[in-house]
C-alpha positions as CSV (number, residue, x, y, z in Angstrom):
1,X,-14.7,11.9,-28.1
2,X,-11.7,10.6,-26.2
3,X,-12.5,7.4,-24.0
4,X,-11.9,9.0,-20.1
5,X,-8.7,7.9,-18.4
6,X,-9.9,4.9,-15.7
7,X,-9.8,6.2,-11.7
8,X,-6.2,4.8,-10.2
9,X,-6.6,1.4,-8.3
10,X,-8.1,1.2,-5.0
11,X,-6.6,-0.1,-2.4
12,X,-9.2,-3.4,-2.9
13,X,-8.3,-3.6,-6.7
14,X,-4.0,-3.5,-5.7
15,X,-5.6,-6.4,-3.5
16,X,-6.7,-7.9,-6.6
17,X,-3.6,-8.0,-8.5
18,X,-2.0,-9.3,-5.3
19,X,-4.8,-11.8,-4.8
20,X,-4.4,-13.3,-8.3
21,X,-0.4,-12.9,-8.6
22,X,-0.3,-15.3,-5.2
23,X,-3.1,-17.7,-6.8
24,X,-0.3,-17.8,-10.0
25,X,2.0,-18.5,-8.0
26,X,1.1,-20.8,-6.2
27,X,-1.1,-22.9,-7.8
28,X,-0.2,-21.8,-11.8
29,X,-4.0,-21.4,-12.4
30,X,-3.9,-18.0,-14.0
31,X,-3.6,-17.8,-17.8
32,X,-6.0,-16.1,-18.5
33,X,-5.7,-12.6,-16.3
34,X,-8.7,-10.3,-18.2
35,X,-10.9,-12.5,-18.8
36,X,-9.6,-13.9,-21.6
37,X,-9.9,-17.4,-19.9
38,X,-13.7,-18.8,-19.2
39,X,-12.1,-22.0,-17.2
40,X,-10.0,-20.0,-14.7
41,X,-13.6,-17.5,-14.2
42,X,-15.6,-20.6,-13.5
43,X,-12.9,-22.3,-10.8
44,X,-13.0,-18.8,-9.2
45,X,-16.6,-18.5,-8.8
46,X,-17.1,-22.3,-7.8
47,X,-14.6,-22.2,-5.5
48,X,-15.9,-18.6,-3.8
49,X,-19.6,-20.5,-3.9
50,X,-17.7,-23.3,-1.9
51,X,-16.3,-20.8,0.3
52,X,-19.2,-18.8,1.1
53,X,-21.1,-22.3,1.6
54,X,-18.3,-23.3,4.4
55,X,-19.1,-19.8,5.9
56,X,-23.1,-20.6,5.7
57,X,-22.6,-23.8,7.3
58,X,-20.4,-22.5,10.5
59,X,-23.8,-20.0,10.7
60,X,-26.4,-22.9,10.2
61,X,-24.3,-24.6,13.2
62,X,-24.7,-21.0,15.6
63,X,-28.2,-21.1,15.0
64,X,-29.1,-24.7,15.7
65,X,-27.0,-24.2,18.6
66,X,-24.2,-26.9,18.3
67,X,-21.8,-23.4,18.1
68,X,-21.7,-20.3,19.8
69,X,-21.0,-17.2,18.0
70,X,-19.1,-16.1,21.1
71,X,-16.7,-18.9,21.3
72,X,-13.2,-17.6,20.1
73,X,-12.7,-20.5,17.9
74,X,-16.2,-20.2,16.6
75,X,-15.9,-16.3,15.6
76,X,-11.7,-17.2,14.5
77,X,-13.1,-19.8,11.8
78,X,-15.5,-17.3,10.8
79,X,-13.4,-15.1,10.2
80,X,-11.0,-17.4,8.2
81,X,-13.9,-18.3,6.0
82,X,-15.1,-14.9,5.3
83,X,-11.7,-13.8,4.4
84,X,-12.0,-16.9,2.0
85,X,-15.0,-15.7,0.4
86,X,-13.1,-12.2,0.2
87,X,-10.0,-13.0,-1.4
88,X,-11.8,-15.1,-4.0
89,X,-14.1,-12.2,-4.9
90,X,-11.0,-9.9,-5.2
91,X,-9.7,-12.9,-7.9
92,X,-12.7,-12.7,-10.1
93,X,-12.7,-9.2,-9.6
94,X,-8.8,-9.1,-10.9
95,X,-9.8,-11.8,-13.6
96,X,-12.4,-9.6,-15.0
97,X,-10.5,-6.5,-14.7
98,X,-12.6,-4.4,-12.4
99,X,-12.0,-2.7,-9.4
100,X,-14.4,-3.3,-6.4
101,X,-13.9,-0.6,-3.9
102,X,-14.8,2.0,-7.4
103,X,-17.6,-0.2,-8.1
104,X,-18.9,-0.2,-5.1
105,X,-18.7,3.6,-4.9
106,X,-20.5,3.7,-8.4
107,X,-23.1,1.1,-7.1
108,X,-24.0,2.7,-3.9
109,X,-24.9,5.7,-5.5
110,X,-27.6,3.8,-7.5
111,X,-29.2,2.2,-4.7
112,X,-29.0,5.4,-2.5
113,X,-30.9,6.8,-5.0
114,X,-33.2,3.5,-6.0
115,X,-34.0,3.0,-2.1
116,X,-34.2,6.9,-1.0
117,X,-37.0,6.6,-3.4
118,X,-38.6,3.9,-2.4
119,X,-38.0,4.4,1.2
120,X,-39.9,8.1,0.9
121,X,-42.7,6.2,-1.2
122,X,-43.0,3.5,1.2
123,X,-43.1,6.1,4.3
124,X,-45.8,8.4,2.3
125,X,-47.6,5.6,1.7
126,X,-47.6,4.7,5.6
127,X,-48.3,7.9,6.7
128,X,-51.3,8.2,4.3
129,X,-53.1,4.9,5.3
130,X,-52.3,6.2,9.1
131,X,-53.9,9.4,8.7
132,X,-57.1,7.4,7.0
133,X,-57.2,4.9,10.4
């Protein structure tokens, strides 16, 4: 049986290679593209865990009030730091070779049908105990 040609890049997994060709650039980081090297994999993942902490903490600050979610600088740092968070999951994404926008696709078809399922138990199971009130 021949192993099936891969779908084309996404326009997410071209963001990858772009992603991890400016990261080589500049900062020289990259020798091991594919996977092949564990330390650049682990300063990806750290560094997105810092990243999506910076976000967290800008969100911690709207809801103790000391921000305002409506402020322009407020919703521009935001932004910065989710953008963060993205362009260091398209790296581990380029590291590891996989494509996240076909992933996704793949993915969301299993939870459509994992919570379509549980979502028409969950609603049987509501309209059951209803019917017995």
């Amino acid at each position: 049986m021949m192993p099936q040609k891969p779908p084309p890049l996404s326009s997410i997994g071209k963001l990858s290679i772009q992603c991890l060709d400016d990261g080589n650039r500049w900062f020289g980081d990259l020798p091991g593209v594919g996977g092949k090297d564990f330390a650049s994999l682990r300063h990806h993942s750290l560094s997105l865990c810092g990243e999506a902490g910076e976000f967290a903490n800008i969100i911690k600050k709207i809801d103790r009030g000391s921000l305002n979610i409506n402020d322009a600088m407020t919703r521009y740092n935001l932004s910065m730091e989710l953008a963060d968070v993205f362009t260091y999951m398209c790296n581990i994404a380029g590291i590891l070779g996989i494509d996240l926008e076909n992933l996704y696709n793949v993915k969301r078809k299993v939870n459509d049908q994992r919570f379509t399922q549980q979502r028409k138990e969950r609603d049987a199971a509501r309209g059951s105990s209803a019917k017995s009130n």
